[in-house]
C-alpha positions as CSV (number, residue, x, y, z in Angstrom):
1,X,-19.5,4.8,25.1
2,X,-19.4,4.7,28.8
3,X,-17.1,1.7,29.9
4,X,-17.1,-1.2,32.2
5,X,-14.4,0.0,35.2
6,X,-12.0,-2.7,36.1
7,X,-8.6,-3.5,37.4
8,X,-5.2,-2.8,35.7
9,X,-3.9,-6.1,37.4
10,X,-6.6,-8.0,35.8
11,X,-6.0,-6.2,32.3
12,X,-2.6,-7.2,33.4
13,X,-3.1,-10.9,33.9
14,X,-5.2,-11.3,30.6
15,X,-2.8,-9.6,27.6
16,X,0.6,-9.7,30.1
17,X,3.6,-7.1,29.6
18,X,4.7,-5.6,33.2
19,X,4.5,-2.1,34.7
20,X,7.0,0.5,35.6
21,X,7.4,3.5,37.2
22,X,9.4,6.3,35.2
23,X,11.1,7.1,38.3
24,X,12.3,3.5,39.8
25,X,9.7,2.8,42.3
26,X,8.0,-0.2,42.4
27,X,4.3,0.0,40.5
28,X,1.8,-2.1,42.4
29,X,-1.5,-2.2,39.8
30,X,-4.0,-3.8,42.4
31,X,-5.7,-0.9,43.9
32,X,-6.0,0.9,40.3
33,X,-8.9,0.9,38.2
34,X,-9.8,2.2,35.0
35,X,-12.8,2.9,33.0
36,X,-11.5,3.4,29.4
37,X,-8.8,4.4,27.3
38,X,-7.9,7.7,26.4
39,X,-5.0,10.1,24.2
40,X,-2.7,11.7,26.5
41,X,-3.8,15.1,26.7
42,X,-7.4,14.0,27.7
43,X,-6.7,11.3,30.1
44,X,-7.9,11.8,34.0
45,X,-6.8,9.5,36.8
46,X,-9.1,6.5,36.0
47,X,-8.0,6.1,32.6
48,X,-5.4,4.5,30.2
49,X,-3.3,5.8,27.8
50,X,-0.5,4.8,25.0
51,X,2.7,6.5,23.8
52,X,2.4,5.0,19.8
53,X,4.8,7.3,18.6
54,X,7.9,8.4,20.4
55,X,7.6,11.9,19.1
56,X,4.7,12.7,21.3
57,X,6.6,11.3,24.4
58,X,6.5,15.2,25.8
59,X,2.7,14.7,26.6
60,X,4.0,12.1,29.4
61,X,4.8,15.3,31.8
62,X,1.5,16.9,31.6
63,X,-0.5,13.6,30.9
64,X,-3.2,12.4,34.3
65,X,-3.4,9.2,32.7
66,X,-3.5,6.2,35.8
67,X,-0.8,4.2,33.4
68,X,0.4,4.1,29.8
69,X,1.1,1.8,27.3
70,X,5.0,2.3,26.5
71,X,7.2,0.1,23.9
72,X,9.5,-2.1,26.5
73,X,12.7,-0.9,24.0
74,X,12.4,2.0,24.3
75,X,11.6,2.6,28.1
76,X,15.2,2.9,29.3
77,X,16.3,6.3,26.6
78,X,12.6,7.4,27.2
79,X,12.8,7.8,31.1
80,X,16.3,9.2,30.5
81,X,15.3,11.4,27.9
82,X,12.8,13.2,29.9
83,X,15.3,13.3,33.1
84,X,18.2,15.0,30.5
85,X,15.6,17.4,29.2
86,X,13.0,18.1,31.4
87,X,14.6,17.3,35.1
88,X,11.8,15.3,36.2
89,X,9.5,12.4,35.5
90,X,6.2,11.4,34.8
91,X,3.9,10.2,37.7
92,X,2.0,8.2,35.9
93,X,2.8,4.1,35.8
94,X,4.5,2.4,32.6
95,X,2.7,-0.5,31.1
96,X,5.4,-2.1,29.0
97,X,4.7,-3.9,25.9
98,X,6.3,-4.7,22.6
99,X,3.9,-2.6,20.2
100,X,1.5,-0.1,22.4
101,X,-0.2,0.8,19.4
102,X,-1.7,-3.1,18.8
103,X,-2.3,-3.4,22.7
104,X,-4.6,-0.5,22.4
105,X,-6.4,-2.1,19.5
106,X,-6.8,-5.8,21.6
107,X,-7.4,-3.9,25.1
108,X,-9.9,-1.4,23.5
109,X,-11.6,-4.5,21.7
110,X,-11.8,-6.1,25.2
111,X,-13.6,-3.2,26.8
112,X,-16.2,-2.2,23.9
113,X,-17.0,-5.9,23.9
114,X,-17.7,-5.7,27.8
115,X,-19.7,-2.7,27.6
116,X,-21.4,-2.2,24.8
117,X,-25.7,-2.9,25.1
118,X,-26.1,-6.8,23.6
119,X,-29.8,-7.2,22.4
120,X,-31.7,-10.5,23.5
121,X,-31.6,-13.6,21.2
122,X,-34.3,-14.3,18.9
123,X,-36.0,-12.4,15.6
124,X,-37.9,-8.9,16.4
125,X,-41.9,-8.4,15.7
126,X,-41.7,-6.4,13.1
127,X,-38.8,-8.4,11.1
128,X,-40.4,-10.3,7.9
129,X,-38.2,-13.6,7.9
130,X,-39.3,-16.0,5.3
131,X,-40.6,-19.2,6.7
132,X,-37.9,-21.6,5.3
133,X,-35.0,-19.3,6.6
134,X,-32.7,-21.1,9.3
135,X,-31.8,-18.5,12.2
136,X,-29.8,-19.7,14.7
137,X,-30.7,-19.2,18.4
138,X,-28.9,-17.3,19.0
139,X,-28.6,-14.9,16.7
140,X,-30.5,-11.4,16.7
141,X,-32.6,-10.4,14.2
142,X,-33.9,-6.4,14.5
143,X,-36.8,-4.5,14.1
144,X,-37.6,-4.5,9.8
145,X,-34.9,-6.8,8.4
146,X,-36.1,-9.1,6.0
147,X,-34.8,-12.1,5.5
148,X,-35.4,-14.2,2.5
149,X,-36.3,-17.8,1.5
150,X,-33.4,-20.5,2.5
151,X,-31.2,-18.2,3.7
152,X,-28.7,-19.4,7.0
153,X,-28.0,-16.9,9.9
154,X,-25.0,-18.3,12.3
155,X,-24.7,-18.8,16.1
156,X,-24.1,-14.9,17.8
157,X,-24.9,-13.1,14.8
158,X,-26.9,-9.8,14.7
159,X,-28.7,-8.6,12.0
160,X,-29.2,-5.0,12.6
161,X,-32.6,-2.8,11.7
162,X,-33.5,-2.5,8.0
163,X,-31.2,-5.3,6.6
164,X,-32.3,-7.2,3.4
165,X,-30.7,-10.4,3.0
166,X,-31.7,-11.7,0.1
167,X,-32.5,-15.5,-0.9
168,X,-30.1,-18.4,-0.3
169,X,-27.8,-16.1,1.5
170,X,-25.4,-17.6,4.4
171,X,-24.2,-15.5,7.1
172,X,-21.2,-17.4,9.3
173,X,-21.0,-17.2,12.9
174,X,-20.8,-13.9,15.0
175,X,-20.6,-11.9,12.0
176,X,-22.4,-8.3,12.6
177,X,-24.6,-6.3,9.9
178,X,-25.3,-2.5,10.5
179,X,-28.4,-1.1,10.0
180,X,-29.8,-1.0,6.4
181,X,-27.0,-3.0,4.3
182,X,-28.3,-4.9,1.6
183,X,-26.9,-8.0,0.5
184,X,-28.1,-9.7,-2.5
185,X,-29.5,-13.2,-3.6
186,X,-27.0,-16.2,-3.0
187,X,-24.2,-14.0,-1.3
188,X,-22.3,-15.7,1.3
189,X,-20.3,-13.9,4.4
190,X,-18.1,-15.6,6.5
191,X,-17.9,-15.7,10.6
192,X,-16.7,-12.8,12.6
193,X,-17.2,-10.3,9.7
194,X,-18.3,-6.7,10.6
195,X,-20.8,-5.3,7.6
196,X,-21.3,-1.3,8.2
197,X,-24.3,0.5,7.9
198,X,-25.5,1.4,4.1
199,X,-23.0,-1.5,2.5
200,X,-24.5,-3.4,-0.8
201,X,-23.1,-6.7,-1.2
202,X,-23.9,-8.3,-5.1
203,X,-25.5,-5.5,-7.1
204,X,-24.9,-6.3,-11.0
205,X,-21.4,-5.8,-11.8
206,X,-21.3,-3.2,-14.5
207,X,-21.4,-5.3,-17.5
208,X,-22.9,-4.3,-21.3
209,X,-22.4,-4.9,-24.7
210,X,-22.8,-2.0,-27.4
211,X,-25.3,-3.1,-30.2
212,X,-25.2,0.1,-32.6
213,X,-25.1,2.9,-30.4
214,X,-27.1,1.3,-27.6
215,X,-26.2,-0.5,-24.5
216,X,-27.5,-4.4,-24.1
217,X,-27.1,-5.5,-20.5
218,X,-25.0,-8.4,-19.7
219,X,-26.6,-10.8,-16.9
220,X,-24.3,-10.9,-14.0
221,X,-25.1,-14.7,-12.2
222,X,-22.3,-14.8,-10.5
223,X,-22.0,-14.7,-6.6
224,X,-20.0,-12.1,-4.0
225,X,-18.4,-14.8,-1.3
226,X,-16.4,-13.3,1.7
227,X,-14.5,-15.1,4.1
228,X,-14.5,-15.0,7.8
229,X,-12.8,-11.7,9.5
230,X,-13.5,-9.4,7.2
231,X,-14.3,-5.8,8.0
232,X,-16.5,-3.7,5.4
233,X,-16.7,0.1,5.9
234,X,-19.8,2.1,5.7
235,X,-21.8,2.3,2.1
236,X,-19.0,-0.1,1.0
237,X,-20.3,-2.1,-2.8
238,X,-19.0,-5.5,-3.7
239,X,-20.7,-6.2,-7.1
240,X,-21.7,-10.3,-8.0
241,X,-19.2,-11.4,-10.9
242,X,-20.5,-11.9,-14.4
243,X,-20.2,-15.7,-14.4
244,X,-17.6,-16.4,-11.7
245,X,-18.0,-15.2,-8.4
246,X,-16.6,-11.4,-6.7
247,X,-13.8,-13.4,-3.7
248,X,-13.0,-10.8,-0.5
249,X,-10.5,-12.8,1.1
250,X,-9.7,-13.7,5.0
251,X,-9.2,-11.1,7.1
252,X,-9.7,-8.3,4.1
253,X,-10.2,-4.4,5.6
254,X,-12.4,-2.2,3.4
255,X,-12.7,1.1,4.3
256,X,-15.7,3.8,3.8
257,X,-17.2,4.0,0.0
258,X,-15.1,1.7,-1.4
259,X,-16.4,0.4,-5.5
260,X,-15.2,-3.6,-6.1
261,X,-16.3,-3.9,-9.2
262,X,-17.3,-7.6,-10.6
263,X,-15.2,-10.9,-10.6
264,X,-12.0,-8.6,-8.5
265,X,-10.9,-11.2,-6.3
266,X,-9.2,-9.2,-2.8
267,X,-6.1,-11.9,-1.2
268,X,-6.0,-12.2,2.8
269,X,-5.6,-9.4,5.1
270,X,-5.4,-6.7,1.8
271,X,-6.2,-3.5,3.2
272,X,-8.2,-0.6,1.6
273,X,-8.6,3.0,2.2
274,X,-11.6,5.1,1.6
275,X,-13.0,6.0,-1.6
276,X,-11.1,3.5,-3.8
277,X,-12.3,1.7,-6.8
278,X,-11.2,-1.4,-7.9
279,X,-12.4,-2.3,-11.9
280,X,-13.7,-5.8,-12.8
281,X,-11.9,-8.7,-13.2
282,X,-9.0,-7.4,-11.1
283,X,-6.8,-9.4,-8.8
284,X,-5.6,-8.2,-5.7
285,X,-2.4,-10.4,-3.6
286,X,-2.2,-11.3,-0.6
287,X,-0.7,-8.9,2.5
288,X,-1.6,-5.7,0.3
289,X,-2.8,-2.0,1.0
290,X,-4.2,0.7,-1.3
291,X,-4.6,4.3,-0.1
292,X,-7.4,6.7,0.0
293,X,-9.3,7.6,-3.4
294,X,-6.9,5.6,-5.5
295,X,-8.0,3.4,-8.6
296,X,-6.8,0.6,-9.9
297,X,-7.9,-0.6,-13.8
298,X,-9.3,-3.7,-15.1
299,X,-8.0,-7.2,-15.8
300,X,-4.9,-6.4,-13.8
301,X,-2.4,-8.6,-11.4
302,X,-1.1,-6.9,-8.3
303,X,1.0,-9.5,-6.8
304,X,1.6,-10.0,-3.2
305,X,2.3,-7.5,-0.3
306,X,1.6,-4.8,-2.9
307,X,1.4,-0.7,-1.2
308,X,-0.4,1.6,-3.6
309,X,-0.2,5.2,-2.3
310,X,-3.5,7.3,-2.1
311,X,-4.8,8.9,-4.9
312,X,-2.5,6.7,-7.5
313,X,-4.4,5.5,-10.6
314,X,-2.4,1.9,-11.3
315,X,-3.5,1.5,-15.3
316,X,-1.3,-1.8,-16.0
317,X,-0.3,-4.9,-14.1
318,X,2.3,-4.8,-11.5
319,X,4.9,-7.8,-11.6
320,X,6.5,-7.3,-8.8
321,X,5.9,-6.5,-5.2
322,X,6.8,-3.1,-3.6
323,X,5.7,0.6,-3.2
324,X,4.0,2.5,-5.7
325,X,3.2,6.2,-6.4
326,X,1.9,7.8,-8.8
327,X,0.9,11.5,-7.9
328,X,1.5,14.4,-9.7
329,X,3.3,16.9,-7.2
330,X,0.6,19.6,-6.0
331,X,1.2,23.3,-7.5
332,X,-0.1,26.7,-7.8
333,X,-2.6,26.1,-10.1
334,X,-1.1,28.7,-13.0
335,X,2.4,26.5,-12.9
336,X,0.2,23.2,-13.2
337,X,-1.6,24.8,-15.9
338,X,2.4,25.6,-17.6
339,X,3.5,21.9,-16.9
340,X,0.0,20.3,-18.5
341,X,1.0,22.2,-21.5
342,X,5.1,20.7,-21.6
343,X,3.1,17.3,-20.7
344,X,0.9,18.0,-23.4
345,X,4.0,18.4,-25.8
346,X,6.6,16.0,-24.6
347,X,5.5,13.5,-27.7
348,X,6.2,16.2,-30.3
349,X,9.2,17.0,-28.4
350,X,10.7,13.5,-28.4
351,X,10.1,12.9,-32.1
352,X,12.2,16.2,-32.8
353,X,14.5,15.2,-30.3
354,X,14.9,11.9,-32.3
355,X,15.2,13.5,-35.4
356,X,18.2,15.4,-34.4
357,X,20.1,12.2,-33.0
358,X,19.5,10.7,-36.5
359,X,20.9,13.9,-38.1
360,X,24.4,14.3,-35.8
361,X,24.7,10.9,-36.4
């Protein structure tokens, strides 16, 4: 993306911290001007950079960023640290804050909002938008969406080429929706959402019942609802609940190819990695994060503030919060095969290993 240029002081005057030189001198921002963010090894003299983790504070010496984002803590042992082991110090300017790695999230949200191409208002040509739909005016509706009867578009909204929206669907204020995401009959999304390209929002939940060897489908009415602020990653599926409704809370993060799987209900500002699946009739807290590729069973509680480390499969409810792992160490793939077989044998073992407290005793 090529960005807007404009003045550190003004960056400066709209998310505050102050600036610092490395070497003492005073840093005057008003004749800077920068035109993007980048890391530290790639940044020229018209851009900004950040120092997230103090382990790469090295890159400082070599680094032609114009500034930096630096933790205000830590700026005192840093600038000493490369005096002690280095002899010299960085030209380029300190911008102190108190988390560098959150400033770069809010100033690079700033600048892709001022620079990224914003289509006109109003509904494209070739979109099929059913007569008693209500699209705001301002909302943008691209080339083959189709938009179904009685659904609601909010204020600042785009619709992106080849959406479906489905009947009786509500989509808040200024929420966004990638190119060819699908989102099912009487599904509502919130305001300020982001909805990536490919995601499917209220596809049957997964729901049969066996009659004698064959599978009798169950019909899933209920709804997918999603609050405001929520973030779904690319070819994402949120499936409608059988009779009550799938619930994605406020401020809920789903990664890439993510399964929530009917009637889960996802508690504010959760978190998700790619590639995890979530079974039906799940609840997920409050304040919680699940890694990449791990699942997480049916009809189960995870309470709030919850981690779950990637690849973990969580089979039973969880009563209280914390951290949990459960990964079977990596190995050579002739010692696994030598533990599956001890795994495979720990039942047998413990019986005889019961037998022979009995017998001493």
């Amino acid at each position: 993306m090529n960005f807007i240029e404009t003045k550190l002081s003004a960056l400066l005057d709209q998310f505050g911290g102050r600036l610092a030189s490395f070497g003492g001198e005073p840093a005057l921002p008003d004749d800077i001007r920068l035109a993007g963010i980048q890391p530290l090894e790639n940044a020229g003299a018209t851009h900004l950079g950040f120092l997230a983790n103090p382990k790469f504070r090295d890159q400082l010496l070599s680094s032609k960023a114009a500034v930096v984002l630096v933790r205000e803590s830590q700026f005192e042992s840093l600038c000493q640290y490369l005096k002690d082991s280095t002899g010299s110090v960085p030209t380029t300017l300190a911008w102190l804050v108190n988390d560098p790695y959150l400033y770069y999230a809010k100033v690079q949200q700033w600048w892709v909002a001022n620079s990224e191409f914003k289509p006109a208002p109003g509904i494209h040509p070739r979109a099929v938008v059913d007569p008693s739909a209500t699209i705001a005016s301002s909302a943008t509706i691209a080339a083959n969406c189709v938009i179904g009867a009685n659904t609601r578009v909010g204020e600042g909204s785009r619709i992106e080429a080849g959406v479906v929206l489905g009947s009786h669907v509500e989509v808040g204020a200024n929420t966004r929706i990638y190119p060819n995401a699908t989102v099912y009959d009487e599904c509502k999304i919130g305001s300020n959402c982001v909805v990536h390209a490919g995601v499917v929002i209220g596809a049957d939940g997964f729901g049969f019942a066996n009659e004698k060897g064959t599978w009798v489908k169950i019909p899933q009415v209920g709804r997918v609802l999603i609050a405001d602020h929520v973030e779904i990653g690319a070819n994402t599926t949120i499936d409608r609940g059988a009779l009550d409704d799938t619930l994605i809370g406020f401020g809920v993060k789903l990664d890439n190819q993510i399964q929530i799987a009917h009637n889960v209900t996802v508690g504010e500002h959760s978190a998700m990695a790619g590639c995890v699946g979530i079974a039906g009739s799940t609840s997920i807290g409050a304040r919680c994060t699940v890694g990449g590729a791990a699942m997480v069973f049916g009809h189960l509680n995870i309470p709030d503030g919850t981690h779950v480390s990637g690849a973990s499969v969580v089979m039973s409810s969880i009563k209280e919060p914390g951290a949990f792992t459960g990964i079977f160490p990596l190995q050579e793939h002739k010692d696994w095969e030598k533990t599956a077989v001890t795994l495979k044998q720990l039942l047998k073992l413990r019986g005889e290993v019961r037998e022979l407290k009995n017998k001493l005793k």
